[in-house]
N, C-alpha and C positions, 0 to 999 in steps of 0.2 A: 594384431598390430593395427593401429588405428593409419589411412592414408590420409594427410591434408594434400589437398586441389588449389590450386590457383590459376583461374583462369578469368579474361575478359574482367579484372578487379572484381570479382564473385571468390568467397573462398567457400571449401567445403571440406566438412570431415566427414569421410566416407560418402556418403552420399548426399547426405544434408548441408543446406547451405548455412551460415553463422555471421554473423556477427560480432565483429571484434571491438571493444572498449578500451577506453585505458579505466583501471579500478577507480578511479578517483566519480570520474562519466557514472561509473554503473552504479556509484552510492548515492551520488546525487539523485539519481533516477528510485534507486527503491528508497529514497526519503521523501521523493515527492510523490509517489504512491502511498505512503504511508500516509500522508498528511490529507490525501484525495479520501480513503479509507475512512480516516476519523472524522472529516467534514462530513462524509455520507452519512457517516452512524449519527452522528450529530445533527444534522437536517432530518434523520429517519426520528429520530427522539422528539424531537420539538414537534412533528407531522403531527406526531400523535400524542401529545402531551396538550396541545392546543386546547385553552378552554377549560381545563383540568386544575383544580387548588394549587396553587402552588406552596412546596413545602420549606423551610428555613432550614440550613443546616442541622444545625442541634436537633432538629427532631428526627431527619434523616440519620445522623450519627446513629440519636437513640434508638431507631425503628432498627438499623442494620448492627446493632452492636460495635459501633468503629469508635 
């Protein structure tokens, strides 16, 4: 059986301390990680794309069969 602690507004289950959200707080948060995620892969793509042909859809469609 798991013990929750409350003490000095600290909580903890078992031994570890937590942090409590309301669900709403905690999606907001992993959507704004999400969005941090794709901006990275997004600035990591252009890094290196720099300088590079660039290609028009249709020919990407064609090259990847989409």
């Amino acid at each position: 059986m798991v013990k929750i602690i409350e003490k000095n507004n600290i909580v903890k289950i078992g031994k570890e301390p937590v942090v409590i959200l309301p669900l709403k707080k905690w999606k907001e948060i992993g959507e704004w990680l999400e969005d941090l995620e794709e901006r990275i892969r997004f600035e990591i793509a252009y890094k290196e794309s720099r300088g590079e042909k660039m290609i028009i859809l249709e020919e990407l469609k064609r090259k990847y069969n989409l």
